[in-house]
TIFITOR-645441 format. One record per residue: x, y, z of N, C-alpha, C in turn. Coordinates in pm, whole numbers, plus 50000, padded with zeros to 5 digits. Atoms other than C-alpha are relative to their C-alpha. Last residue first. Layout:
// residues N
XYZXYZXYZ;...
***
This chain:
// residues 273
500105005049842474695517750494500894987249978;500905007349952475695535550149500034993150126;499015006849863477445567050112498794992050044;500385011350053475535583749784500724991550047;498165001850070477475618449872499714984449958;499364988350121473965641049901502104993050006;500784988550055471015618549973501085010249946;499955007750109473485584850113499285013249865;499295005150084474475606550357499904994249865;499034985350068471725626250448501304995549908;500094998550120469855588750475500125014449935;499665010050159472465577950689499235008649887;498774999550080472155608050944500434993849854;500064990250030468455603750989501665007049938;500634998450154468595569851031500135010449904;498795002650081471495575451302499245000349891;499664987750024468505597851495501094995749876;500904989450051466315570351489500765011449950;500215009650143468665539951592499485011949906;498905002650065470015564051894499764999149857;498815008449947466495566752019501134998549876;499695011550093464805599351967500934992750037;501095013849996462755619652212500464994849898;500184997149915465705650152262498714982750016;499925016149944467755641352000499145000350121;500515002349829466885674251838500054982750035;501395009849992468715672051470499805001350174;500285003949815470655700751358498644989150028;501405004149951471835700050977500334999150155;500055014049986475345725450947498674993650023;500855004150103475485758050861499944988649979;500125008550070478525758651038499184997649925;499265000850068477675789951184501004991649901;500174985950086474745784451305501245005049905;500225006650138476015752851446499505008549871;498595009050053478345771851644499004991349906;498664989350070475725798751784500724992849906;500754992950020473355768251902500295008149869;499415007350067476115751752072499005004949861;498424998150087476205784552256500324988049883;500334985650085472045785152316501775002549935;500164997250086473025749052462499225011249918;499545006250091475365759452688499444995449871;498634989150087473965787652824500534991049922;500544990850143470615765752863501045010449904;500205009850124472285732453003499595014549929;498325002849999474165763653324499434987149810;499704985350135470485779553311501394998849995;501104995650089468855743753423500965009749922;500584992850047472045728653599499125004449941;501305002750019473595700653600498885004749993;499825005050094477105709353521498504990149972;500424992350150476585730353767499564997649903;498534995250091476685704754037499325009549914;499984987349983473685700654237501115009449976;500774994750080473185663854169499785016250005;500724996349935475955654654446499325008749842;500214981549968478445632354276498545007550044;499564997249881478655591654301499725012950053;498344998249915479465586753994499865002650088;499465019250032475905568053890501505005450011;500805009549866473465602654066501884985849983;499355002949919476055625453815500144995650169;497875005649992475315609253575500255002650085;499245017649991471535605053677501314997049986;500415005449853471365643553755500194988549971;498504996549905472865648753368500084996150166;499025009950023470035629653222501384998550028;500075013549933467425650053401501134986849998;499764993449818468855687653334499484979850009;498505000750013469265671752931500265000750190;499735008850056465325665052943501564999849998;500535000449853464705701253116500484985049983;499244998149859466995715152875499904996750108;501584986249900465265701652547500505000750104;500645007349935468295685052316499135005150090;500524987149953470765697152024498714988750064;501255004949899472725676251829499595007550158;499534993349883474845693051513498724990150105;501555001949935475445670851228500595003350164;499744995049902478675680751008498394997750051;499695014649963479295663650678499945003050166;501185012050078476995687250483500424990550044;501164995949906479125715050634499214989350027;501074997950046482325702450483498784996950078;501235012450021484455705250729499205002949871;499325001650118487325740350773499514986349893;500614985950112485055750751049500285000349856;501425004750050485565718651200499425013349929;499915009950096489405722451206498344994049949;499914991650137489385754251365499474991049897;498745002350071488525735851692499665005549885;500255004750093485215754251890501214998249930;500214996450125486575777752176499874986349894;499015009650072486325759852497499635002649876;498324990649977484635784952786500974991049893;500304985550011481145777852605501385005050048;500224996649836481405737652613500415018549923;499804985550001480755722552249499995003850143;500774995749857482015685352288500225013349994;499544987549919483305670451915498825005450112;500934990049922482465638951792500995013350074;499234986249860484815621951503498375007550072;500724985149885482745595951313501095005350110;499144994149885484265569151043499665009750053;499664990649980481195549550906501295009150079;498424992550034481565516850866500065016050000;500524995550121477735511450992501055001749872;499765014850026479325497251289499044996949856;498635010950056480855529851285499484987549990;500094994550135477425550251269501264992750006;500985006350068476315529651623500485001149862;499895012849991479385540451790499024988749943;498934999650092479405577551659500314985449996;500574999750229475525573351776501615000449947;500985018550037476415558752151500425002249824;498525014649988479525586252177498914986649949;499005002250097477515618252040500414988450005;499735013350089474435610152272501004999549862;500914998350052473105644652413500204991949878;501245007649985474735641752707498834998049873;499215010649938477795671752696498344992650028;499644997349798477035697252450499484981950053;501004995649898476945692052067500444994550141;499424986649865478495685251777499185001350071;501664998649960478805648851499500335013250124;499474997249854481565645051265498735005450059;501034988649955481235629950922500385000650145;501365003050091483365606050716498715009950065;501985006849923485885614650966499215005149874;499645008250032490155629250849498274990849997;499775002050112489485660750898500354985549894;501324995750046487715659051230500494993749805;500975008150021490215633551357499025004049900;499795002450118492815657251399499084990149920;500974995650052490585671051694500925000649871;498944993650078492145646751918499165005049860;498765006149940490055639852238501375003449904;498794986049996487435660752104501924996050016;500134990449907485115636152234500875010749977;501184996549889485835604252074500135015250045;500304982050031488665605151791498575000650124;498324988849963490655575851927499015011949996;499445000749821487105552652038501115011249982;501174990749959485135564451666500485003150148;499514984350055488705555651443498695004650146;498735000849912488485514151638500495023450023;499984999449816485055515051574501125010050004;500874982249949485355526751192500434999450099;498434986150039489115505851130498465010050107;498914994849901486495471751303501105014150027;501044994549865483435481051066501175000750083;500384984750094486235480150711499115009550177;499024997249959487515448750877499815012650019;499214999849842484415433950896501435004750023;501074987949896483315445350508500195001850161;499234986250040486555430650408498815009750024;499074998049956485715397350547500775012549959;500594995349853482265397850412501215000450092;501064986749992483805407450049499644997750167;499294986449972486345380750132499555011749987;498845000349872483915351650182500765014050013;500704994549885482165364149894500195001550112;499574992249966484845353549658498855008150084;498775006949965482905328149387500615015450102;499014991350020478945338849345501864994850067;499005008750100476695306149360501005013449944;499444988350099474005331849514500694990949918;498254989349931472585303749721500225008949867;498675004850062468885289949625501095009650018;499304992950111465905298149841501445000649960;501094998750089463705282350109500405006549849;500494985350022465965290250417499225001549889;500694996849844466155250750578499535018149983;501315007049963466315231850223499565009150117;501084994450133468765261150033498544990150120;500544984449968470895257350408498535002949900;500495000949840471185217850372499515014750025;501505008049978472005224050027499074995650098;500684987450052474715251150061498724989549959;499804994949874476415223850334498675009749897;501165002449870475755194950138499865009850110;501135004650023477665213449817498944994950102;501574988649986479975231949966498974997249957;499954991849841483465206250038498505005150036;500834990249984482785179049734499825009850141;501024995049873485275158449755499985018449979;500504984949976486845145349406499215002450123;501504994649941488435111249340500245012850069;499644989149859490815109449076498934998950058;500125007249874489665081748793500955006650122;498655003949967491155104448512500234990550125;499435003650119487685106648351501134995450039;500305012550099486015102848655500424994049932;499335011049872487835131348830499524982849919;498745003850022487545151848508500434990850123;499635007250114484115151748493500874996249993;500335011050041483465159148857500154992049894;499065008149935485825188848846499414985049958;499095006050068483765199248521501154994750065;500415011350101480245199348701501424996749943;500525014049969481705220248969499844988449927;498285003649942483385245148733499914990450073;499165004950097479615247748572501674995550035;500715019250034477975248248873500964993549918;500784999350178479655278348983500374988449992;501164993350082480465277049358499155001749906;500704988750074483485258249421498945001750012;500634995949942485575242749721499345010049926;500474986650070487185215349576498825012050080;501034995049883489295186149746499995014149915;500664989949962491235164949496498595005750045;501555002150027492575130349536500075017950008;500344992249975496695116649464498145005950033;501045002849877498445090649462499485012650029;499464998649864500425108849141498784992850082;498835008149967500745107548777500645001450162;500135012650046497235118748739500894993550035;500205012549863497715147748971499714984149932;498584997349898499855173048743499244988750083;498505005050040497325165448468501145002350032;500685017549953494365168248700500844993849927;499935005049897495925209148758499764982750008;498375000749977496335216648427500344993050153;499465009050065492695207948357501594995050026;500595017349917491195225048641500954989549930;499515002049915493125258948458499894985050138;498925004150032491605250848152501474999050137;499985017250037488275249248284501454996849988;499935007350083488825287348427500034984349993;501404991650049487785307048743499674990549846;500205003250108490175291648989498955006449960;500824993650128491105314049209499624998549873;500834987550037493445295149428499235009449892;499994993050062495245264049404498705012250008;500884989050026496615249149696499875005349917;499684986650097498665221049700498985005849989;501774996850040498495196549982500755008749961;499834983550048501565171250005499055005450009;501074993250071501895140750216500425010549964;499694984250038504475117150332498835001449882;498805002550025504445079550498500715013949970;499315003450109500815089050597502004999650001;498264999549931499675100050971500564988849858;499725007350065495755092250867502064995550055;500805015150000493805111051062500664988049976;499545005149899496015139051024499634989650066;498605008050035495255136450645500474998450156;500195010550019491975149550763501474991850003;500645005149916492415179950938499644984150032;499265009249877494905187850720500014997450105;499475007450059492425185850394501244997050160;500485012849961490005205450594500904990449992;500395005149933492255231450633499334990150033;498365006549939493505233250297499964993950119;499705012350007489515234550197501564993350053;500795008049909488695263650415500294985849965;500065002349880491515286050322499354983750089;499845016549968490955281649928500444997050120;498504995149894491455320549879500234981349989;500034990949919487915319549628501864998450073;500484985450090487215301149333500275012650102;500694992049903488875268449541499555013449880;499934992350093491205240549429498505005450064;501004989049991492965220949650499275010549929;500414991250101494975189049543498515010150052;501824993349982495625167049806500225012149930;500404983249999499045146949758498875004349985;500864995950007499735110449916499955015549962;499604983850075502345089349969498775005349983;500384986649880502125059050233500215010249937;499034982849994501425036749903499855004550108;500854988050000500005000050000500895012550000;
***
């Protein structure tokens, strides 16, 4: 009996999943000596072909992990023809799914890395929405898919954290009245600038709970009736001059107000969700 063995991989996409299977299996086995060759991106017949005439003259079986029927249908042919046997990786898996969701798979090759390049794309937003939070570094502005303004409570950090997992990159900036406004948002396009603005008696409540959940005595300034109204009548001033959209967050949840952002976006730079 041969202990030799090479596994022929062939994949329309990276071919990750079948290499792995392949030395998941072969470890099963603990052969004399194995090979697995990976071929990637197949798209062509002729390329299958080159490949079953490198494995004819070898102990060899290929493992396929395609999509289109037709490249399917012509592994199978050629395993037959050259008596290779062929495992089928996606077929009982995208058939088991078509029986339990009611409707046939895309059969598109490289999707995998589209949804792996859309999750990378959400992780850069996050990761941009935690540095540039709060003013924290107001190089951010220029660099942010949009930047959101307004006084302290009135949900910049949830929504810049909601609009990144949107990929969006969001800088927030915190208008306070003794803290001149950064240059760098004046220098924005306007249209990428959403100001948030909130009812004073509704901001006076949500500040008393902060500063009920640190511990602090609700009779801080910073909680204030005509300490929320100077401030926001100044953030007020500043969006005024930005000429920027203002949305009242005052009775909207997060989800509501980000709607309202997206479909500005998508309405004047065609920035889809």
């Amino acid at each position: 009996m041969n202990g030799e063995i090479t596994i022929y991989v062939l994949s329309d996409s990276v071919g990750e999943t079948g290499e792995q299977v392949a030395r998941a299996a072969i470890s099963q086995f603990s052969p004399k000596k194995y090979d697995i060759r990976r071929f990637p991106y197949i798209t062509e017949k002729d390329q299958i072909v080159e490949v079953f005439q490198e494995a004819k003259d070898e102990n060899s079986i290929i493992i396929y992990t395609m999509v289109i029927q037709e490249l399917k249908n012509f592994i199978i042919h050629m395993g037959g023809k050259l008596n290779i046997p062929v495992v089928d990786l996606m077929t009982p898996a995208l058939n088991a799914l078509e029986d339990v969701l009611g409707y046939k798979p895309k059969r598109e090759s490289g999707l995998i890395k589209k949804l792996d390049e859309q999750y990378f794309k959400k992780v850069e937003a996050v990761e941009f929405a935690v540095k540039y939070d709060d003013g924290k570094d107001t190089r951010g502005i220029r660099k942010a898919d949009l930047v959101l303004v307004g006084v302290s409570r009135t949900s910049k950090t949830p929504l810049s954290m909601y609009l990144a997992h949107k990929h969006f990159k969001v800088a927030n900036v915190p208008l306070v009245p003794e803290v001149p406004a950064p240059h760098e948002i004046f220098e924005k396009d306007s249209k990428r600038i959403f100001g948030l603005i909130a009812d004073p008696f509704k901001l006076n409540e949500i500040r008393q709970e902060r500063l009920k959940s640190l511990g602090l005595s609700n009779n801080a300034n910073y909680a204030s009736l005509d300490r929320i109204k100077l401030e926001l009548e100044y953030s007020r001033e500043i969006m005024k001059k930005l000429n920027c959209i203002v949305i009242d967050v005052s009775n909207k949840a997060v989800e509501e107000t980000a709607g309202i952002v997206l479909d500005h976006m998508k309405k004047n730079f065609g920035e889809l969700i």
